[in-house]
PDB file as gemmi writes it, atoms N, CA and C in Angstrom:
CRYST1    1.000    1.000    1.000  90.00  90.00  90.00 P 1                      
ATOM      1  N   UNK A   1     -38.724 -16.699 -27.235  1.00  0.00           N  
ATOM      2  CA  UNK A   1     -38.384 -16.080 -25.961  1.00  0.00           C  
ATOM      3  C   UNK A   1     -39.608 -15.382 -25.401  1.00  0.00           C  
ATOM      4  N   UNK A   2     -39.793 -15.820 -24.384  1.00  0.00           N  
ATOM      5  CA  UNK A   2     -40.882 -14.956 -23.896  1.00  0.00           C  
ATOM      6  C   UNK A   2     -40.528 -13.677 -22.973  1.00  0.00           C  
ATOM      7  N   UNK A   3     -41.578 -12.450 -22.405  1.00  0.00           N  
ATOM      8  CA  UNK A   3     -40.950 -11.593 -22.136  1.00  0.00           C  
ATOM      9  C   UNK A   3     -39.924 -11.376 -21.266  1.00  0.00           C  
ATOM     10  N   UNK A   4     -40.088 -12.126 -20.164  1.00  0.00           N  
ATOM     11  CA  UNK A   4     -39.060 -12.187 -18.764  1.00  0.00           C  
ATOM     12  C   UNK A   4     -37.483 -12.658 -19.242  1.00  0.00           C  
ATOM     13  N   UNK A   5     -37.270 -13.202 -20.084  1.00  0.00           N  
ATOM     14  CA  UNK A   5     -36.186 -13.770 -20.778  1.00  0.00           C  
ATOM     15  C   UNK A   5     -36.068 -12.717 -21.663  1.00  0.00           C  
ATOM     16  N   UNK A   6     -36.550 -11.671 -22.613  1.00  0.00           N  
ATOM     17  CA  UNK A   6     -36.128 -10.912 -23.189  1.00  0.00           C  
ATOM     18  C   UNK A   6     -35.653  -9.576 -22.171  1.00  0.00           C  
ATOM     19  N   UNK A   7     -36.445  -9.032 -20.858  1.00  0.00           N  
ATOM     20  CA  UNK A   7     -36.261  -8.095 -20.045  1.00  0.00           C  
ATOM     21  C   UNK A   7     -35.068  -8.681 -19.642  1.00  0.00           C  
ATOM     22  N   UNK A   8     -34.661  -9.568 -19.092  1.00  0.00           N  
ATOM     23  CA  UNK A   8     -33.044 -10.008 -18.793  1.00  0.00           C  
ATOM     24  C   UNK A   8     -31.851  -9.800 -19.473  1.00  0.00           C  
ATOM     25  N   UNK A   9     -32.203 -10.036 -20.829  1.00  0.00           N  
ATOM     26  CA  UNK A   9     -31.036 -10.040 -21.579  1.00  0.00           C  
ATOM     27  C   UNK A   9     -31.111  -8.395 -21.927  1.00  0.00           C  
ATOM     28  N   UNK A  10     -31.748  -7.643 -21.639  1.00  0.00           N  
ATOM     29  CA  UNK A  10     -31.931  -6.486 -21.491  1.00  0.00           C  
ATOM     30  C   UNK A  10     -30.937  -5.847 -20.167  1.00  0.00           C  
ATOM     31  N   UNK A  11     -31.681  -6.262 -19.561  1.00  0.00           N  
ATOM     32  CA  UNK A  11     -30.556  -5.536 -18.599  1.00  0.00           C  
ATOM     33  C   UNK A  11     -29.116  -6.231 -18.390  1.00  0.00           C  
ATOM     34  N   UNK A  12     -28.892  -7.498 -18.666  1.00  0.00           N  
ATOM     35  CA  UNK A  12     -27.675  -7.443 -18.842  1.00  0.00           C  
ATOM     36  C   UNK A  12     -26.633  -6.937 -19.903  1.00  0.00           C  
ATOM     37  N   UNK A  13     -27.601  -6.429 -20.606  1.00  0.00           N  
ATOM     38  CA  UNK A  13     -26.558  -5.387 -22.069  1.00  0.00           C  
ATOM     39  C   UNK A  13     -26.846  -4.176 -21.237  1.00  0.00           C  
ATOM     40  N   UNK A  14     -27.059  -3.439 -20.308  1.00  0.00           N  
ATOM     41  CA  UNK A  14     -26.942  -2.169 -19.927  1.00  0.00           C  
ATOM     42  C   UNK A  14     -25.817  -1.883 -19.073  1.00  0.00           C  
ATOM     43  N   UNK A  15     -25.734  -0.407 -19.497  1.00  0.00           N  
ATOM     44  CA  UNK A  15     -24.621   0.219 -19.582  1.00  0.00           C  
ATOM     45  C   UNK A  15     -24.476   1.108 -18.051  1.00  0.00           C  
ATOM     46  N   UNK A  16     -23.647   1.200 -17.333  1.00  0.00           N  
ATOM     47  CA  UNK A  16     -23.907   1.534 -15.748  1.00  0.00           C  
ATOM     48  C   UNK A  16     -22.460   2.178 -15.694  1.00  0.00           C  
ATOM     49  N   UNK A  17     -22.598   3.364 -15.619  1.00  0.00           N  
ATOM     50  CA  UNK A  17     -21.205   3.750 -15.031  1.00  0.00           C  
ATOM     51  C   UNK A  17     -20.530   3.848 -13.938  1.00  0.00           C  
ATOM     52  N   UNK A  18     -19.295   3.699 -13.896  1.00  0.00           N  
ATOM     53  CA  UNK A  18     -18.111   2.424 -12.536  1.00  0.00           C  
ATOM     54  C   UNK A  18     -17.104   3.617 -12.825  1.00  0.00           C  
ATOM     55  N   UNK A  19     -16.667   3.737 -11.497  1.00  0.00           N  
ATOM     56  CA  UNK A  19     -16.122   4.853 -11.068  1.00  0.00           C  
ATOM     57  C   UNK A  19     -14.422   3.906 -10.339  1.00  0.00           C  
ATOM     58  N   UNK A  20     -14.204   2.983 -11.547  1.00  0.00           N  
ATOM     59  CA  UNK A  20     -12.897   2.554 -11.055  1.00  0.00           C  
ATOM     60  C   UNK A  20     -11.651   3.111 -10.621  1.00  0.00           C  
ATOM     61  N   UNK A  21     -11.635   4.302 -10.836  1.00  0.00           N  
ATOM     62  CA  UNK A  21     -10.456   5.419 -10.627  1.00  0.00           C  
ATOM     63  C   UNK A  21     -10.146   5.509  -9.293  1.00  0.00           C  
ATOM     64  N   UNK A  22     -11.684   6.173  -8.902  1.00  0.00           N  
ATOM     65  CA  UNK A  22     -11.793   6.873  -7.506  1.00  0.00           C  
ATOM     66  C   UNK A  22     -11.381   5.676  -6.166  1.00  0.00           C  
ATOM     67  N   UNK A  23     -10.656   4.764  -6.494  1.00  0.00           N  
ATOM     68  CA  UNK A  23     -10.648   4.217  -5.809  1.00  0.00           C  
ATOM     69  C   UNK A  23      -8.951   3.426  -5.215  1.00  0.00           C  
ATOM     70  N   UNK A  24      -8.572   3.904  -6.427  1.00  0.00           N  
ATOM     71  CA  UNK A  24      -7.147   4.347  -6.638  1.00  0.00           C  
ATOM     72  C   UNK A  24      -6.288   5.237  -5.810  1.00  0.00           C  
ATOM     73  N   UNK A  25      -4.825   4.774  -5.239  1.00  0.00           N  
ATOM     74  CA  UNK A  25      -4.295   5.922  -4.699  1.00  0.00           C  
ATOM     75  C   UNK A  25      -3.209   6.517  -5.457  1.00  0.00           C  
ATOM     76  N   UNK A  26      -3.110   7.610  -5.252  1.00  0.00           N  
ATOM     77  CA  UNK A  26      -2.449   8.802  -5.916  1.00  0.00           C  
ATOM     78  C   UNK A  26      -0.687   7.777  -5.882  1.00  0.00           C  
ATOM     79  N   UNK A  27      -0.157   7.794  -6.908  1.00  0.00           N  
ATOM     80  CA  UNK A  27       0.923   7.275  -7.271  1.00  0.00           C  
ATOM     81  C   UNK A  27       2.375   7.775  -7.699  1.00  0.00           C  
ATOM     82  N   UNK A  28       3.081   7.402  -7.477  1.00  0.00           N  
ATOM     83  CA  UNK A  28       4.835   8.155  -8.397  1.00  0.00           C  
ATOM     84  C   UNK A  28       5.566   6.840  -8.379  1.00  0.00           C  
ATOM     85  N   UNK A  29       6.011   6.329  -9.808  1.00  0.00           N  
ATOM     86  CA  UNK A  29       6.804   5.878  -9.944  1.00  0.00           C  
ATOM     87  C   UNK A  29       6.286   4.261  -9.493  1.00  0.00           C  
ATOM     88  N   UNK A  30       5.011   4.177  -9.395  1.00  0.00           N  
ATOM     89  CA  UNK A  30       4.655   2.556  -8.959  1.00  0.00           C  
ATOM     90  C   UNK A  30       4.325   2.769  -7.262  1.00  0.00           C  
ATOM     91  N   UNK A  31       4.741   3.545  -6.877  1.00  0.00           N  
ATOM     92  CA  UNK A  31       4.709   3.670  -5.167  1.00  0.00           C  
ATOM     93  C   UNK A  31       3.456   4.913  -4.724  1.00  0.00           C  
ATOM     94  N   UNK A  32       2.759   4.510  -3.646  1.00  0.00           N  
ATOM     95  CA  UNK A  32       1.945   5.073  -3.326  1.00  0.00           C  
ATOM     96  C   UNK A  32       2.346   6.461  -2.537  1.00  0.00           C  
ATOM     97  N   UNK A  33       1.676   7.650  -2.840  1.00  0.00           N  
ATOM     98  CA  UNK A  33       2.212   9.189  -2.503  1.00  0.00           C  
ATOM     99  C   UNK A  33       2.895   9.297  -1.389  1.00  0.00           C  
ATOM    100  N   UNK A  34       2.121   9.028  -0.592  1.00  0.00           N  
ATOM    101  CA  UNK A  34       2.631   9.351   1.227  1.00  0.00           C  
ATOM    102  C   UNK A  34       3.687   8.661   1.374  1.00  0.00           C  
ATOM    103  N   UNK A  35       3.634   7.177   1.254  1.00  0.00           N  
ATOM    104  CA  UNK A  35       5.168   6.151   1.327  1.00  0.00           C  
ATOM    105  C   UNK A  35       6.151   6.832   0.718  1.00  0.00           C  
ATOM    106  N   UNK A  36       5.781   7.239  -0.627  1.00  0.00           N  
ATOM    107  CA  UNK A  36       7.373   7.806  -1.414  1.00  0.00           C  
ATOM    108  C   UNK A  36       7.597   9.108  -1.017  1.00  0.00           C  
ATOM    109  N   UNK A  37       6.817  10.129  -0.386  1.00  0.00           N  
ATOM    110  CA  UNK A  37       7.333  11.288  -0.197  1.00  0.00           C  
ATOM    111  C   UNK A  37       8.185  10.628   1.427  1.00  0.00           C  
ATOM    112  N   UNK A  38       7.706  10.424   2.670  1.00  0.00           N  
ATOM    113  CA  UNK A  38       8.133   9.891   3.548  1.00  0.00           C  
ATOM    114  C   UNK A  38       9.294   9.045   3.174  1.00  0.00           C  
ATOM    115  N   UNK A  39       9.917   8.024   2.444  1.00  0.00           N  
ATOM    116  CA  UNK A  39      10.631   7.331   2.020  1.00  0.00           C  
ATOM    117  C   UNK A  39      11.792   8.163   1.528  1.00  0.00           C  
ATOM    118  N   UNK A  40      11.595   8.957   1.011  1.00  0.00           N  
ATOM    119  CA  UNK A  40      12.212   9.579  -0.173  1.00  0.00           C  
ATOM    120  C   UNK A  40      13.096  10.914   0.791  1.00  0.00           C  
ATOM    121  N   UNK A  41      12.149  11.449   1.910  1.00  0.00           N  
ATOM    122  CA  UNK A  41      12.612  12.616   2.805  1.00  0.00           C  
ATOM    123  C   UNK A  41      13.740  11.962   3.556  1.00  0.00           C  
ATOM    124  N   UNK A  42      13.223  10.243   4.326  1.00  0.00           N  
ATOM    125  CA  UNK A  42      14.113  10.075   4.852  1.00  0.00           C  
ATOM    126  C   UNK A  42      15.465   9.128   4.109  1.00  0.00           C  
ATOM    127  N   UNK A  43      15.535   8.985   2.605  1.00  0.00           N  
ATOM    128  CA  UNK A  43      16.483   9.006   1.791  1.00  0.00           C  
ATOM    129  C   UNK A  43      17.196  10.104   1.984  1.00  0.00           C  
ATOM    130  N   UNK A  44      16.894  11.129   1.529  1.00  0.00           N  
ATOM    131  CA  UNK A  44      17.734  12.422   0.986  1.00  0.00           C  
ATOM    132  C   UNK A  44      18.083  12.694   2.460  1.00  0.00           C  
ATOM    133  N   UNK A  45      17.801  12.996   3.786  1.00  0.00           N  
ATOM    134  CA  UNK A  45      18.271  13.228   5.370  1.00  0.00           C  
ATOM    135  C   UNK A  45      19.176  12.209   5.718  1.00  0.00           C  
ATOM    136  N   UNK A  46      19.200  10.878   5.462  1.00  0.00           N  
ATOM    137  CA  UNK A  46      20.080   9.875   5.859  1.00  0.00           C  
ATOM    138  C   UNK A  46      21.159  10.055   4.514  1.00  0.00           C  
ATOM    139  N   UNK A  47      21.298  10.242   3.923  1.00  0.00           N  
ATOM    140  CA  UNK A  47      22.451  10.088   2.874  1.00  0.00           C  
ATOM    141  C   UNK A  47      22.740  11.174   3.452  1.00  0.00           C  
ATOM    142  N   UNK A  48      22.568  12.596   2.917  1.00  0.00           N  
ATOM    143  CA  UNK A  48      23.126  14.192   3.410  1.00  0.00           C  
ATOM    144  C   UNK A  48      24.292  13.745   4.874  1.00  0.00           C  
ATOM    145  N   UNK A  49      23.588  13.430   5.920  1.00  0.00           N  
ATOM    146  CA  UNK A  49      23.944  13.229   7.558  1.00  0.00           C  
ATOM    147  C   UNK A  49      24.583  12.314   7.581  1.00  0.00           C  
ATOM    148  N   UNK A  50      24.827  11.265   6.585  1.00  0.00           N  
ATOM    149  CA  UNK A  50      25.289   9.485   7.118  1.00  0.00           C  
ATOM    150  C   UNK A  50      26.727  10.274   6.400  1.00  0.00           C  
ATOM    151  N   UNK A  51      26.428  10.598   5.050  1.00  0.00           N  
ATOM    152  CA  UNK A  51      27.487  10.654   4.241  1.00  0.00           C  
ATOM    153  C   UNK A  51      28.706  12.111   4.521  1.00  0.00           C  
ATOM    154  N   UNK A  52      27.985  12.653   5.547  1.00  0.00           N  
ATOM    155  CA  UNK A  52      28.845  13.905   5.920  1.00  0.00           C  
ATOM    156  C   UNK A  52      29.355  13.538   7.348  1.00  0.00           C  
ATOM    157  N   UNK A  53      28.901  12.650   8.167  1.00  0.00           N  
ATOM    158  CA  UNK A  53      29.742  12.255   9.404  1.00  0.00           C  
ATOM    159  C   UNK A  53      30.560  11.250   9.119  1.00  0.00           C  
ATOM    160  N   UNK A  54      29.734  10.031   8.444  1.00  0.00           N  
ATOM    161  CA  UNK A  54      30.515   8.655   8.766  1.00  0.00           C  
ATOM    162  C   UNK A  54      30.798   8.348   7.369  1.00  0.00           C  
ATOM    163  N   UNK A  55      31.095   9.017   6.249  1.00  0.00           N  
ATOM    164  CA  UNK A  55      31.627   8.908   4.590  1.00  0.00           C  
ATOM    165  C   UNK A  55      31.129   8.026   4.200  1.00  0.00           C  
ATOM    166  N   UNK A  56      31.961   6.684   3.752  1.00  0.00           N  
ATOM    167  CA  UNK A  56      31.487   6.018   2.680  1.00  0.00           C  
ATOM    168  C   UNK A  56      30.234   5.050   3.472  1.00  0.00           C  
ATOM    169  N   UNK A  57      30.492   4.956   4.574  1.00  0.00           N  
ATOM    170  CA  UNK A  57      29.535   4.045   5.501  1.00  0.00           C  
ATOM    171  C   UNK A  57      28.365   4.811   5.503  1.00  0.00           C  
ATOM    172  N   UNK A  58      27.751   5.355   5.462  1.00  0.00           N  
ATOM    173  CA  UNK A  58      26.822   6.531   5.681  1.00  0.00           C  
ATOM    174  C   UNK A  58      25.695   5.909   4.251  1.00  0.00           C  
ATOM    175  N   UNK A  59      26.482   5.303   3.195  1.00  0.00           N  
ATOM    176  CA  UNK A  59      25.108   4.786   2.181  1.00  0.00           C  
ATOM    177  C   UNK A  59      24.340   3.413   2.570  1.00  0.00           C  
ATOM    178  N   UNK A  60      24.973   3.305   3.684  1.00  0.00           N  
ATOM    179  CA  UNK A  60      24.740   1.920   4.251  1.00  0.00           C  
ATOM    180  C   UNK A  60      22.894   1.911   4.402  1.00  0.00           C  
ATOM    181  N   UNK A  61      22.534   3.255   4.697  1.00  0.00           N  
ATOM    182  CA  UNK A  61      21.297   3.688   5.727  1.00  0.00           C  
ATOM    183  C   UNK A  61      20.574   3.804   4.341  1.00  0.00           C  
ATOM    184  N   UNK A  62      20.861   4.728   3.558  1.00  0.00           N  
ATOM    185  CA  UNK A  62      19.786   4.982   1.979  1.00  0.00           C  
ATOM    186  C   UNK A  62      19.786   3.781   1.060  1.00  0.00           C  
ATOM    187  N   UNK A  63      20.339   2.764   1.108  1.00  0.00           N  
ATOM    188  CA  UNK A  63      20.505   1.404   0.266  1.00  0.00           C  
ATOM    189  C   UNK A  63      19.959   0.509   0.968  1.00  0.00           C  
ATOM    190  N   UNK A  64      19.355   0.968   2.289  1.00  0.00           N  
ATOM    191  CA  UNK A  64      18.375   0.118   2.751  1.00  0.00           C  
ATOM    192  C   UNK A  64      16.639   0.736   2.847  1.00  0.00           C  
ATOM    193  N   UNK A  65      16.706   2.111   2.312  1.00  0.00           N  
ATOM    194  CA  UNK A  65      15.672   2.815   2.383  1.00  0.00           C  
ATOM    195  C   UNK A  65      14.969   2.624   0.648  1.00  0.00           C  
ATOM    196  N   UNK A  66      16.420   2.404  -0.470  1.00  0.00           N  
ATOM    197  CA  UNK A  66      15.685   2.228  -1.395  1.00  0.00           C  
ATOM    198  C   UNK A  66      15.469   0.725  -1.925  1.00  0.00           C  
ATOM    199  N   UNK A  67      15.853  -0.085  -0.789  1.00  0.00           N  
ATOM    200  CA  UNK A  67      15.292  -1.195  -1.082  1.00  0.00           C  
ATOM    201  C   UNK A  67      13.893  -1.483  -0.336  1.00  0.00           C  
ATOM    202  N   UNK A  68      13.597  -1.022   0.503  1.00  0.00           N  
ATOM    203  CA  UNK A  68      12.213  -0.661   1.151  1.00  0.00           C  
ATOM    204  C   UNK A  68      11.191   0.072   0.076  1.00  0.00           C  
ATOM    205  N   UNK A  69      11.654   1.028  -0.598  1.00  0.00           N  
ATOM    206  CA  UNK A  69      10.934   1.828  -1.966  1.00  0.00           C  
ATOM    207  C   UNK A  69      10.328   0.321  -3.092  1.00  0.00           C  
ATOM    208  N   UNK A  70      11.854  -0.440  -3.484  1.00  0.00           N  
ATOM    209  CA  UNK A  70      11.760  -1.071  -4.283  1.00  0.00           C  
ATOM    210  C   UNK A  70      10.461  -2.628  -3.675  1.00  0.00           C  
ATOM    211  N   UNK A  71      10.008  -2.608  -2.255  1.00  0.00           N  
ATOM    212  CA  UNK A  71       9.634  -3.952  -2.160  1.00  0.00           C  
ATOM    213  C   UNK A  71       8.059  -3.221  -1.633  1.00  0.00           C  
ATOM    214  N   UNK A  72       8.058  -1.887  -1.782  1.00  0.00           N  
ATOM    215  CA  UNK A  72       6.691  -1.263  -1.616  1.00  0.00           C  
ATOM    216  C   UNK A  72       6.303  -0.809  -3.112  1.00  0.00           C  
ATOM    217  N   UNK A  73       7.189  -0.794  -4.314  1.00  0.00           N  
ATOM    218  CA  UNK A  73       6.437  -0.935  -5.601  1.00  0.00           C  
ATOM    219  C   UNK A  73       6.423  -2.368  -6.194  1.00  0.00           C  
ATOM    220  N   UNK A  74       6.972  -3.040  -5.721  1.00  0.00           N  
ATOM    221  CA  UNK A  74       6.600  -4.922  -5.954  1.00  0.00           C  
ATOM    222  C   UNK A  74       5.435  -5.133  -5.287  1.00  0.00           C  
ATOM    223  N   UNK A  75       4.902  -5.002  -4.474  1.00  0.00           N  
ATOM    224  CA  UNK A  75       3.890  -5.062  -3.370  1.00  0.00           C  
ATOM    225  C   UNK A  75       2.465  -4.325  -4.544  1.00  0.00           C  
ATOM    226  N   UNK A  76       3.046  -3.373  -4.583  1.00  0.00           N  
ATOM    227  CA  UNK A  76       1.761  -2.478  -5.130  1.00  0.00           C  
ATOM    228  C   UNK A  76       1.659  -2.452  -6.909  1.00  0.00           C  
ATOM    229  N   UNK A  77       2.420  -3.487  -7.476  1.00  0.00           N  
ATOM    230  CA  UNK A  77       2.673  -3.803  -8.936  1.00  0.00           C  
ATOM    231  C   UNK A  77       1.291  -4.449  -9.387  1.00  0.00           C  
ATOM    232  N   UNK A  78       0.449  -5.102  -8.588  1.00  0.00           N  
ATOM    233  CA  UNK A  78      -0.970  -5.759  -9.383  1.00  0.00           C  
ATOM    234  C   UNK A  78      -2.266  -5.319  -8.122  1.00  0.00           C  
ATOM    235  N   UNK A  79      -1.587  -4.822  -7.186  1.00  0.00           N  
ATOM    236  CA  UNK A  79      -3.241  -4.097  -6.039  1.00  0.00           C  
ATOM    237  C   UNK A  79      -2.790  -2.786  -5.983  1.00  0.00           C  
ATOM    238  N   UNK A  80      -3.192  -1.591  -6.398  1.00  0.00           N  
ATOM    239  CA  UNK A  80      -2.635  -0.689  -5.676  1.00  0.00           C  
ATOM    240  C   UNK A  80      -2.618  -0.359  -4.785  1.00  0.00           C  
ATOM    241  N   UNK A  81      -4.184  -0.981  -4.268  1.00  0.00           N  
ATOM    242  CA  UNK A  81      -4.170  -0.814  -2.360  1.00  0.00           C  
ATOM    243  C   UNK A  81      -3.905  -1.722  -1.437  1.00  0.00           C  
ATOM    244  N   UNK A  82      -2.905  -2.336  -1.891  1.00  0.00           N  
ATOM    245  CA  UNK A  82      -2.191  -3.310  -0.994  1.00  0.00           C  
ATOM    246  C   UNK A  82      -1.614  -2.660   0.210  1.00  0.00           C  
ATOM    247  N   UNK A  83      -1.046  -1.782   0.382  1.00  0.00           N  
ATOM    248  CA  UNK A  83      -0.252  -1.138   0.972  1.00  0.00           C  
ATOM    249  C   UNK A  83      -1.257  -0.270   1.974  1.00  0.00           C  
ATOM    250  N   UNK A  84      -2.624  -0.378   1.866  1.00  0.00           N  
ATOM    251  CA  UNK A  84      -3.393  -0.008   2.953  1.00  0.00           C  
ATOM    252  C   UNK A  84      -4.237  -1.259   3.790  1.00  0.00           C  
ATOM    253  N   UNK A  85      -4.004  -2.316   2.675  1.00  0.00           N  
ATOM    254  CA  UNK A  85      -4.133  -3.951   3.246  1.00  0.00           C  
ATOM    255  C   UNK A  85      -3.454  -4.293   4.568  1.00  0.00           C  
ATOM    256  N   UNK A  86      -2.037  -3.950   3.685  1.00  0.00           N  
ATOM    257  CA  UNK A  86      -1.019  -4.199   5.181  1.00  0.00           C  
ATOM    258  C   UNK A  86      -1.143  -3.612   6.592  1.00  0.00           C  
ATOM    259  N   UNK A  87      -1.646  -2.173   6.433  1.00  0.00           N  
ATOM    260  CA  UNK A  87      -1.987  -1.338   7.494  1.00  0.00           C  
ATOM    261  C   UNK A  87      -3.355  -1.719   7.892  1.00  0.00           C  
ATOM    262  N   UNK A  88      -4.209  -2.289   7.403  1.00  0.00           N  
ATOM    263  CA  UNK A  88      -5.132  -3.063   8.352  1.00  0.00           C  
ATOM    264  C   UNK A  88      -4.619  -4.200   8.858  1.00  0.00           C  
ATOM    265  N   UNK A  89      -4.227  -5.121   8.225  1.00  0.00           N  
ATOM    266  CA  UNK A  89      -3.846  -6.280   8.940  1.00  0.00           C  
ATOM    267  C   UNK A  89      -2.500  -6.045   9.991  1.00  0.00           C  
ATOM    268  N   UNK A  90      -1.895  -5.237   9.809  1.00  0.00           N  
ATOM    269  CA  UNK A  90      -0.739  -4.713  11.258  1.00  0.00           C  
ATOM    270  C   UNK A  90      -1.574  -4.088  12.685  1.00  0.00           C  
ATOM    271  N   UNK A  91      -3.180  -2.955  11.931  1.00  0.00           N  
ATOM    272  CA  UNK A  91      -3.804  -2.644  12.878  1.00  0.00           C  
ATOM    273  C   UNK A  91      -4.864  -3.980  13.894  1.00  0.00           C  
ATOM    274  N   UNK A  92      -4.851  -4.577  12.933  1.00  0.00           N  
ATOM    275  CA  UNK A  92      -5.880  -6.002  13.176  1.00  0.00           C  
ATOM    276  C   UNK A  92      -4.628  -7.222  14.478  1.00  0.00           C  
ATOM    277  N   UNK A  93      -3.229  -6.751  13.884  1.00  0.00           N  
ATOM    278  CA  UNK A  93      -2.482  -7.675  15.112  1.00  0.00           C  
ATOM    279  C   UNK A  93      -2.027  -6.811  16.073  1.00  0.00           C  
ATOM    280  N   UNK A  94      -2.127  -5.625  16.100  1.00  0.00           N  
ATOM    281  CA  UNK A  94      -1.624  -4.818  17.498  1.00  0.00           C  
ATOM    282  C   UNK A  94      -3.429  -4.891  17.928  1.00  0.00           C  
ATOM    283  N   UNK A  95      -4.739  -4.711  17.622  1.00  0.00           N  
ATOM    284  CA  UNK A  95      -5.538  -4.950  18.585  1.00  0.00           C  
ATOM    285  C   UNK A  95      -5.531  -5.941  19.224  1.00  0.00           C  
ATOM    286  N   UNK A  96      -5.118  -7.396  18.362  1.00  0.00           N  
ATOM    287  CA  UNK A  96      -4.914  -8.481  18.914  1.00  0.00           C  
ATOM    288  C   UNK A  96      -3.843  -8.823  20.251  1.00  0.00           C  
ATOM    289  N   UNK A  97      -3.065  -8.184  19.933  1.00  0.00           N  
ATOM    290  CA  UNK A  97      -1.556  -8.323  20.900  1.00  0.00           C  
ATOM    291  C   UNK A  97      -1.356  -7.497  22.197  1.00  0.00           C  
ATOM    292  N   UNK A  98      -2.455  -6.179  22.022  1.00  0.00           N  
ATOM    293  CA  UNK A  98      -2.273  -5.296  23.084  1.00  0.00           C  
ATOM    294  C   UNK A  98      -3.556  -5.323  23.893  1.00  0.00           C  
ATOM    295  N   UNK A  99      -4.878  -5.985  23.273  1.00  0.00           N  
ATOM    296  CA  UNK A  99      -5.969  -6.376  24.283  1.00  0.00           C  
ATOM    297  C   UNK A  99      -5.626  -7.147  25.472  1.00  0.00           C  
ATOM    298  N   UNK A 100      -6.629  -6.446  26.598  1.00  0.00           N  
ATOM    299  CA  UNK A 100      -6.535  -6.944  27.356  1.00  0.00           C  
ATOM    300  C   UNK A 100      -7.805  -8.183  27.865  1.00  0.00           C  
ATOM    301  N   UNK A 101      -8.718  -8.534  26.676  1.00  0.00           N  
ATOM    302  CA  UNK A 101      -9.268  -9.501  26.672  1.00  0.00           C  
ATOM    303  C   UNK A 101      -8.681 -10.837  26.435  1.00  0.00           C  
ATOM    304  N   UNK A 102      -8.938 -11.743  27.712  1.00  0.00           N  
ATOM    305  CA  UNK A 102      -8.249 -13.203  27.042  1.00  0.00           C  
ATOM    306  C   UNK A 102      -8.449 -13.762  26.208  1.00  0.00           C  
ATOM    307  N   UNK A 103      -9.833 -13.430  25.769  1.00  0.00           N  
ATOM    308  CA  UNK A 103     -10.377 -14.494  24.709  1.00  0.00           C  
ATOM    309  C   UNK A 103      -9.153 -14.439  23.481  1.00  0.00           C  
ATOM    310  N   UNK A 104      -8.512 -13.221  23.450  1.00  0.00           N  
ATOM    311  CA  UNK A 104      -7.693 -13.924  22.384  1.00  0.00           C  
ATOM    312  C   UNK A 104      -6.186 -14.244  22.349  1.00  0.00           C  
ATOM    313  N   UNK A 105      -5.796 -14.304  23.571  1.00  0.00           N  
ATOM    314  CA  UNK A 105      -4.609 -14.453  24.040  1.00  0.00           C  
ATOM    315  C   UNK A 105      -4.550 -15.922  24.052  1.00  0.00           C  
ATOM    316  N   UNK A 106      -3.286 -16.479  23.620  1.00  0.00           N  
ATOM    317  CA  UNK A 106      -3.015 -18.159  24.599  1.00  0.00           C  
ATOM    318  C   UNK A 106      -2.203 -17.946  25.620  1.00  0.00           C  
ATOM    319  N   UNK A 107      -2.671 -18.687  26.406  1.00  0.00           N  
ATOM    320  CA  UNK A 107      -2.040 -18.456  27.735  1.00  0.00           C  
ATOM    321  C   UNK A 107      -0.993 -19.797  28.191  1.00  0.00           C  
TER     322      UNK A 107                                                      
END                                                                             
């Protein structure tokens, strides 16, 4: 081996520290913070209000809030930042949809 081939295999055995964490969002239960506190507020307000005016009909509203919980920790089960994916690509089709440039409109 001559030297340039030994300096290589050199730096590919070095050791570099990766800050995989920081890149992570704060979590409960598989679901990302802000979604489940928001999710979760308007769980506990729609059951309380559904279930004290309109009784048994009233779970109609939270059995659709925790199936929204359940398809935002499927979502976020192998990316955790999927769920800020989506919010670019929703921001990426309302620039698209509400410009008033044609170029990207069909007409």
């Amino acid at each position: 081996m001559d030297k340039e081939e030994i300096q290589a295999a050199e730096e590919l055995n070095a050791v570099y520290l990766t800050y995989n964490g920081l890149n992570r969002p704060a979590m409960i239960r598989g679901i990302p913070l802000i979604p489940f506190i928001l999710c979760f507020l308007a769980l506990l307000i729609s059951f309380f209000i559904g279930v004290l005016t309109i009784g048994f009909y009233g779970l109609i509203i939270p059995s659709v809030i925790i199936g929204v919980m359940i398809a935002i920790k499927q979502m976020c089960a192998d990316d955790p930042n999927a769920m800020s994916v989506k919010v670019l690509k929703i921001k990426g089709l309302c620039l698209k949809g509400f410009s008033t440039n044609n170029v990207l409109k069909v007409e």
